[in-house]
Wavefront OBJ file of the C-alpha trace (Angstrom):
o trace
v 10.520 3.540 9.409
v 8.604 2.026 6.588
v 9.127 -1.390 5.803
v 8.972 -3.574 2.582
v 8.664 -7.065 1.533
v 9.294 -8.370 -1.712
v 6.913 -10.540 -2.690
v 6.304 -10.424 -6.666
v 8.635 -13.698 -7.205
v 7.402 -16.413 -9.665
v 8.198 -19.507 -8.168
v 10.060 -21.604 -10.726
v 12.197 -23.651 -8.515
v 9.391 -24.416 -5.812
v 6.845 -25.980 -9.084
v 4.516 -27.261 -8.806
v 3.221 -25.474 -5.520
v 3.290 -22.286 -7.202
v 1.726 -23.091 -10.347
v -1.576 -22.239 -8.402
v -0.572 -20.379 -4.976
v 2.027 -17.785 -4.852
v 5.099 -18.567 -2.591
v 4.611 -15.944 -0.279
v 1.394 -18.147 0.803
v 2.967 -21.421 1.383
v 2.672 -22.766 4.760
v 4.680 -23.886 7.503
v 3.945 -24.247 10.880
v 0.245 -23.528 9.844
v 1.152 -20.369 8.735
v 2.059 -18.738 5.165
v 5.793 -17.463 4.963
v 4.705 -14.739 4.278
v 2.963 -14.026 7.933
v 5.456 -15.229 9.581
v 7.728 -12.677 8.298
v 4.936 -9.919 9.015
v 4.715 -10.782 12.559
v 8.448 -10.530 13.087
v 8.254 -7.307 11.295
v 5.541 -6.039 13.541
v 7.539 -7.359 16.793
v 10.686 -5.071 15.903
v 8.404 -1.805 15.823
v 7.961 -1.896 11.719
v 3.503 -1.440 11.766
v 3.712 0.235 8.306
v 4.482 -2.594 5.643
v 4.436 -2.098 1.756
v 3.888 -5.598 0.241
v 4.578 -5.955 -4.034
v 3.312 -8.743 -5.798
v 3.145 -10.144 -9.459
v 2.076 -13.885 -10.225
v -1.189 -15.031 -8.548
v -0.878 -11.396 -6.470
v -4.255 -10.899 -5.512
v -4.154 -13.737 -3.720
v -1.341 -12.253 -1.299
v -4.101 -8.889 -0.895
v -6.984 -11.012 -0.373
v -5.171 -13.667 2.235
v -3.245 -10.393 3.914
v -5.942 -7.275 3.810
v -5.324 -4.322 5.276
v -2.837 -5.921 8.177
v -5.054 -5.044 10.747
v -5.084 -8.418 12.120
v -1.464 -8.544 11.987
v -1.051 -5.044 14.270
v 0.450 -3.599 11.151
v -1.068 -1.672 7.980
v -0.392 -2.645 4.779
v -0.447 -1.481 1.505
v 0.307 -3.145 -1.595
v 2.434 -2.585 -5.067
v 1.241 -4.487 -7.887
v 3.432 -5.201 -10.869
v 1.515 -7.342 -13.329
v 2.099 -10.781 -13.977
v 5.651 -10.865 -15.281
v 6.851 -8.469 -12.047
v 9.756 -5.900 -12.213
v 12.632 -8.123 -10.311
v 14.258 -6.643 -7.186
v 15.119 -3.193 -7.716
v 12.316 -2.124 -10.583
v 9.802 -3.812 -7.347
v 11.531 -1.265 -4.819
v 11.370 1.668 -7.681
v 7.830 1.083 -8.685
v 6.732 1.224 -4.995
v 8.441 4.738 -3.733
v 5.365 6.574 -3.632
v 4.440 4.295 -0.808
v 7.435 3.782 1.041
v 8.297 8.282 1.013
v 11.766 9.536 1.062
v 15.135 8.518 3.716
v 15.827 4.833 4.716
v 13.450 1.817 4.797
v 13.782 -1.656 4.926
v 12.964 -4.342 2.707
v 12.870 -8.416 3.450
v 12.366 -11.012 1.282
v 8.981 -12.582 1.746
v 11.106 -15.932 1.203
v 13.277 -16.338 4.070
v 13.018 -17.899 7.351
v 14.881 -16.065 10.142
v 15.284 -15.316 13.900
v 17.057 -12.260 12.820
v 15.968 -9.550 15.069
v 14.396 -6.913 12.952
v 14.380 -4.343 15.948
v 17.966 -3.550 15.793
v 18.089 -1.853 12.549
v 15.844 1.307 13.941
v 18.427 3.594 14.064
v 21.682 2.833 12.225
v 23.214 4.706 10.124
v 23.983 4.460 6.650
v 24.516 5.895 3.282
v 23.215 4.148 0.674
v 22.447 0.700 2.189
v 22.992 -1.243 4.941
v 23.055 -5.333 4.084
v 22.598 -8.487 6.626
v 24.866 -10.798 5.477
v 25.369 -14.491 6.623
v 27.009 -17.589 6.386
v 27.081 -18.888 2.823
v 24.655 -21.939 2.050
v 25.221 -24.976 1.153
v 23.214 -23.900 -2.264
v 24.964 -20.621 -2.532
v 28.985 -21.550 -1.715
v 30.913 -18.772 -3.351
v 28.716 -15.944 -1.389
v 28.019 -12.676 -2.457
v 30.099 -9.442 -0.698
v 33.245 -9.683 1.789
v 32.617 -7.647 5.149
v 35.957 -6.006 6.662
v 36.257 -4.954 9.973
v 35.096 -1.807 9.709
v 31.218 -3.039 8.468
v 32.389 -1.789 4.653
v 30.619 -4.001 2.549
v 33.607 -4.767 -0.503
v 33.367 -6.601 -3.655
v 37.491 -8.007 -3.821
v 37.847 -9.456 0.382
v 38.931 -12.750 0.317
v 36.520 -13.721 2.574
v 33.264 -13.663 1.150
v 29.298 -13.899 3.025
v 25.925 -14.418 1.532
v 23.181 -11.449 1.237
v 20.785 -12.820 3.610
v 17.987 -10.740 1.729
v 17.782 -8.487 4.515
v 18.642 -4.737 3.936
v 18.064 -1.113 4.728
v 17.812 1.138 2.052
v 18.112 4.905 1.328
v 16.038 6.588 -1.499
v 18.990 8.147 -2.830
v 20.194 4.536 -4.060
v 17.120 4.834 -6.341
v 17.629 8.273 -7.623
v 16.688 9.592 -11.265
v 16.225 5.922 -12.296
v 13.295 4.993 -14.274
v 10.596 2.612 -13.563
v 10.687 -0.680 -15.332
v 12.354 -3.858 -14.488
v 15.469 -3.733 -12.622
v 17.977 -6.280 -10.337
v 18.789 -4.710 -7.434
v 22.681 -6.719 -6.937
v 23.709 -4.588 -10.301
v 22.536 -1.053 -8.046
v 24.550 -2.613 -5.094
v 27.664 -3.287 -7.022
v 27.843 0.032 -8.008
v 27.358 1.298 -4.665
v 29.652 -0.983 -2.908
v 32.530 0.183 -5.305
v 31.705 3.570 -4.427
v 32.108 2.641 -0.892
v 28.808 3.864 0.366
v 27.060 0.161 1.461
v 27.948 -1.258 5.562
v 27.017 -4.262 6.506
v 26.994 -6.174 9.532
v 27.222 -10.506 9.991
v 24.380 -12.272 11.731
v 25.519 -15.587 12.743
v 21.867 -16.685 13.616
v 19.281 -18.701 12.240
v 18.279 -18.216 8.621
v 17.274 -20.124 5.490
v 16.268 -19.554 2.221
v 12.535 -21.271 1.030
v 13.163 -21.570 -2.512
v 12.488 -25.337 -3.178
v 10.132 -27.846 -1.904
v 12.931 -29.653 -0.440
v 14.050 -26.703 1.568
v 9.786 -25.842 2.513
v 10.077 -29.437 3.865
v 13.717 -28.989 5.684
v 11.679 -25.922 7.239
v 8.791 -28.127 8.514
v 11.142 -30.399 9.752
v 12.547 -28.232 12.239
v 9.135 -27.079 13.311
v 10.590 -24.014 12.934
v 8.262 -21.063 14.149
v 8.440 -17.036 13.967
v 6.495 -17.034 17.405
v 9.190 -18.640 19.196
l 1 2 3 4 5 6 7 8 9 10 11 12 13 14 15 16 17 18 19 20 21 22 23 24 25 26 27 28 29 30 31 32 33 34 35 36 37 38 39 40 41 42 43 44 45 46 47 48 49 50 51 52 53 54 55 56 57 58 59 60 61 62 63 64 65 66 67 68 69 70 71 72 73 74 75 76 77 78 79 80 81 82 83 84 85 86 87 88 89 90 91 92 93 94 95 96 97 98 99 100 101 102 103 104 105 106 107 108 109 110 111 112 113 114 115 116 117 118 119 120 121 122 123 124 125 126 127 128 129 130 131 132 133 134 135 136 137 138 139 140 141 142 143 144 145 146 147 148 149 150 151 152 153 154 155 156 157 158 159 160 161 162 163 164 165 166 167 168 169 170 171 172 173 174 175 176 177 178 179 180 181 182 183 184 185 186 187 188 189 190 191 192 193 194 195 196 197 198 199 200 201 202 203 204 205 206 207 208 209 210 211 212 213 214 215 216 217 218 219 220 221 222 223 224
């Protein structure tokens, strides 16, 4: 299975250390995120990694290469500066990723999520991680009954941890051109065709300079 990581996100919120460097390439624990998530990838059996980028994103090829040094091979989906948000990102890079289920990860999360168990599940349309909600993010996302139906109306609700496995079917007859992927996931989830499943683990999201510092703080490592 082919993996993806979304990595064509402007920045706004962590200015000014993206005005020059893209997020992906902001370090912690003398690393960029954005290896840290590779290596995790490449330790739960995902070697074949599609990477998109946008702002600054020849940076992210240049820094990266081919993966080799990683133990994985990557190849990259470039979207011009203003990128194609979420789902437009996973659209525009099909050709890359082939047809059936693959995984994407958002190049700005810190996890010990284990990427390994998601090899063979089944699913439909997607499959979503979904976690505790944040202290930034308090009303959630999706509830997650008992069954591992992801539903839009549970009274309990959990946060997308921007984790998910994907089917190309979720993506078909649409268009290229920018795109959110929550509005494809509504739809699907009212349909009844998204499962889920709650990791109760480690897991942040990197989207201000106070939370890269939190990170640091923790000396929080993808080798451990």
């Amino acid at each position: 299975m082919k993996a993806m990581i979304l990595a064509a996100g402007r920045g706004e919120r962590m200015r000014p250390l993206t005005d020059h460097t893209p997020k992906p390439l902001l370090k912690v624990a003398g690393r960029a995120l954005i290896e840290h998530t590779i290596s995790q990838l490449v330790a739960g059996g995902y070697t074949d990694i599609v990477i998109n980028h946008a702002h600054l994103g020849q940076q992210i090829v240049d820094y990266l290469g081919d993966g080799q040094r990683y133990g994985a091979s990557i190849q990259y989906s470039p979207e011009g500066e203003l990128g194609l948000e979420t789902a437009g990102g996973i659209i525009n890079a099909l050709p890359l990723l082939g047809q059936g289920v693959f995984l994407v990860v958002n190049a700005d999360i810190a996890t010990d999520f284990a990427y390994a168990q998601l090899h063979k599940l089944k699913l439909d349309l997607a499959h979503l991680v979904l976690i505790d909600n944040p202290t930034h993010h308090p009303q959630g996302d999706f509830g997650l009954d008992n069954l591992g139906q992801v539903g839009m109306h549970l009274s309990e609700r959990l946060t997308f941890s921007g984790i998910g496995l994907y089917h190309t079917n979720l993506f078909k007859g649409l268009e290229s051109g920018s795109r959110k992927l929550g509005v494809l996931l509504r739809g699907a989830i009212e349909s009844g065709r998204v499962s889920g499943q709650y990791f109760p683990g480690f897991w942040m999201d990197i989207g201000t300079p106070e939370r890269l510092q939190a990170l640091a703080a923790l000396s929080w490592t993808s080798n451990k």
